[in-house]
N, C-alpha and C positions, 0 to 999 in steps of 0.2 A: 504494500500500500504506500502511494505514495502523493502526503495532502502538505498541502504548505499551509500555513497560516502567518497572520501580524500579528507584533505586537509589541508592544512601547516600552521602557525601559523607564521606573518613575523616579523622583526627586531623594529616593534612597538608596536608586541602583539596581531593583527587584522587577522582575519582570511578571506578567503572569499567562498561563495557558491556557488556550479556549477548553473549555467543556469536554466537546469531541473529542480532545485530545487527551484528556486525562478521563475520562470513560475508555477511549480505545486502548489505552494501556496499563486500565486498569491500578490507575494512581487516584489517590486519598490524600485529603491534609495531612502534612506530618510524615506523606514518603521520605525516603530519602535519593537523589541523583547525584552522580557522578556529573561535574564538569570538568571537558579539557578541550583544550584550544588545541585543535589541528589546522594547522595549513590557514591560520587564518578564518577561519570557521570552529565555533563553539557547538561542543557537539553534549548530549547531555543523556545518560543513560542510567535508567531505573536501577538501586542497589535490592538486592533482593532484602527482606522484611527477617530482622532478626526475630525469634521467640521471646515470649518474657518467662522467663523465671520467676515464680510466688512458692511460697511456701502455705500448705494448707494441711491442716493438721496432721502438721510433722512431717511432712513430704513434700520435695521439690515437684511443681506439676509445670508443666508447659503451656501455657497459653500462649495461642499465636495471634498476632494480628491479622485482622480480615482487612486486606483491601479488594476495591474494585465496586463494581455496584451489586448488593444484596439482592436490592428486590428483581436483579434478572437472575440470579442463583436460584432463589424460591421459587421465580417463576418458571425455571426450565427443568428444577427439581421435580415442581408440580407437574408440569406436560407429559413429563417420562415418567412419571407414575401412573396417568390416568393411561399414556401410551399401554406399561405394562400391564393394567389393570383390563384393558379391554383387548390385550389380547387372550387372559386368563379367561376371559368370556365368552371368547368367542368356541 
């Protein structure tokens, strides 16, 4: 895929990305990306999501963060369920 988009550089140096763009690659507030300057061109690529470590009674448990958009998780969860459901019926 390949979309180009603008966009503006404000009074603190921070830029921000359209929607699309962070839907399509599945980035959330609080990603994190790699920046580096190649050739003159800033190039900027998604760090994969560390786990969090908690402790919950008395044991280290892993909670991961969820990026990307949920509610098309549920909904594609749902679709393939009702998929498998009605083939169970048929």
């Amino acid at each position: 895929m390949h979309t180009q988009f603008t966009t503006e550089v404000d009074e603190q140096g921070r830029v921000s990305l359209a929607p699309e763009l962070l839907s399509a690659l599945q980035l959330s507030p609080g990603a994190t990306l790699m920046l580096e300057l190649k050739k003159g061109r800033i190039v900027l690529e998604p760090l994969p999501e560390e786990p969090e470590l908690i402790e919950k009674d008395g044991l280290l448990v892993v909670r991961p963060r969820i990026t990307g958009n949920i509610a098309n998780w549920v909904q594609q969860d749902r679709d393939e369920r009702i998929a498998q459901l009605s083939k169970e019926l048929e």
